[in-house]
C-alpha positions, 0 to 999 in steps of 0.5 A: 221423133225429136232431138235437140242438141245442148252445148254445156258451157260453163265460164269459170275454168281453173287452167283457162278463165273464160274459156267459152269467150276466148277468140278463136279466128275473130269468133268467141269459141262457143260461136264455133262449136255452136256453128258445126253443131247447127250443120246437123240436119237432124236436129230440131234445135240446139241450144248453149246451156250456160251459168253465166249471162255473159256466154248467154248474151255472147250466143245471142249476139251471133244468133244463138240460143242459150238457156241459164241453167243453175251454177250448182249444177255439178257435171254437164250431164246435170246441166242437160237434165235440167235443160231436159226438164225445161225442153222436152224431147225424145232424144238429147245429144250433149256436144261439149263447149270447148271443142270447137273442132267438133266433126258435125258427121261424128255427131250426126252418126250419134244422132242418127243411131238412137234415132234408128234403134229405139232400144238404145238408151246411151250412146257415144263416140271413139276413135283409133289411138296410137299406144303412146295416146293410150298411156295418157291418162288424160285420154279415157279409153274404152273397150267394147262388145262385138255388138258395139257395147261399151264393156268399160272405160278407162284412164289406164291404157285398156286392154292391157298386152299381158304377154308385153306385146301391144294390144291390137288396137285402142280407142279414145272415147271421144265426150259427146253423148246421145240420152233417150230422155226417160233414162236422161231424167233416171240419170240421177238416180243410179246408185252410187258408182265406186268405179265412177269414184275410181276413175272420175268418169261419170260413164262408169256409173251407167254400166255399173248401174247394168245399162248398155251405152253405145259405142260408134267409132268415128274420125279422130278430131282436132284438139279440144281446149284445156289449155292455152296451149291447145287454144293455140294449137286450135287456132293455128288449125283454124287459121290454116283452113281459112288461109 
């Protein structure tokens, strides 16, 4: 069974221009994700899915491969269902490009579910939060089934203690993806998604649409990049493993 890994990177970026090429310890960001993704041995090729031919001629420079795919594309699952129509395989696991601490364990438990149960047609990642995390709104949380199922996602701080109590835990989902390829190419034809609309989260339109998403809890990560401050944040931890 195959799988290939597919790294969304996009350059235009409101709060951070450029994002994917910033240096981070001397290597262009993308570089970074691109590297922990290639130590996950279950993958048959991994690839930069890009807009923009100065990402795609910086993944070459360090031995990378990366496709152009269109700058219409809307979403990063958008921009895998074209990579998917381009490169066939069984299984697709979309890591995104600005999380240059990306654990490759977490991916490779992913990976590693949908290749073991064939019944499984989305899967994703969570990890433990504090209850100030889950006030972020910025910070989706979900909640799951006792088999491991997604029940929901959200920006709100979900379950919510009724009594004023605190809930007796909360998990952040962590934005990494595992898509059996016939659902991938469905993707786009669920119908239309008012949670998703609510909540601008995408998830929301495959459990409306009544299709099961797998949940596996991993480690918490280091930061992702919005920000200049958590560009900065990220280099700090970057120069503290390599010191």
């Amino acid at each position: 069974m195959s799988i290939i890994a597919v790294i969304p990177s996009r350059y235009a970026s409101t709060r951070l221009p450029g994002k994917p090429l910033v240096d981070i310890c001397g290597k262009p960001m993308v570089q970074h994700v691109y590297e922990r993704v290639r130590r996950v041995s279950l993958f048959d090729e991994v690839l930069v899915a890009t807009d923009d031919e100065r990402i795609l001629k910086a993944v070459e420079a360090f031995g990378g491969r990366a496709v152009m795919t269109s700058p219409d594309c809307a979403s990063g699952s958008d921009r895998l269902i074209e990579v998917a129509g381009a490169h066939p395989a069984d299984i697709y696991v979309n890591i995104q490009g600005d999380e240059p601490l990306v654990e490759p364990a977490s991916i490779e438990k992913l990976a590693r579910a949908m290749l073991e149960d064939a019944s499984l047609q989305m899967g994703t990642l969570c990890y433990r939060i504090s209850t100030e995390q889950a006030q972020n709104p910025n910070l989706v949380k979900v909640v799951c089934a006792h088999n491991g199922n997604a029940l929901y996602f959200s920006r709100s701080p979900i379950p919510f203690p009724r009594s004023g109590g605190i809930a007796p835990s909360y998990f952040g989902h962590l934005g990494i993806y595992a898509y059996r390829r016939e659902f991938l190419l469905s993707f786009g034809s669920l119908p239309y998604s008012p949670l998703e609309n609510t909540e601008k989260l995408e998830q929301l339109r495959v459990l409306q649409a009544g299709v099961a998403i797998r949940v596996l809890e991993v480690e918490s990560m280091g930061p992702g990049v919005d920000t200049p401050e958590d560009l900065e944040e990220v280099r700090r931890i970057l120069s503290e493993k390599a010191g």
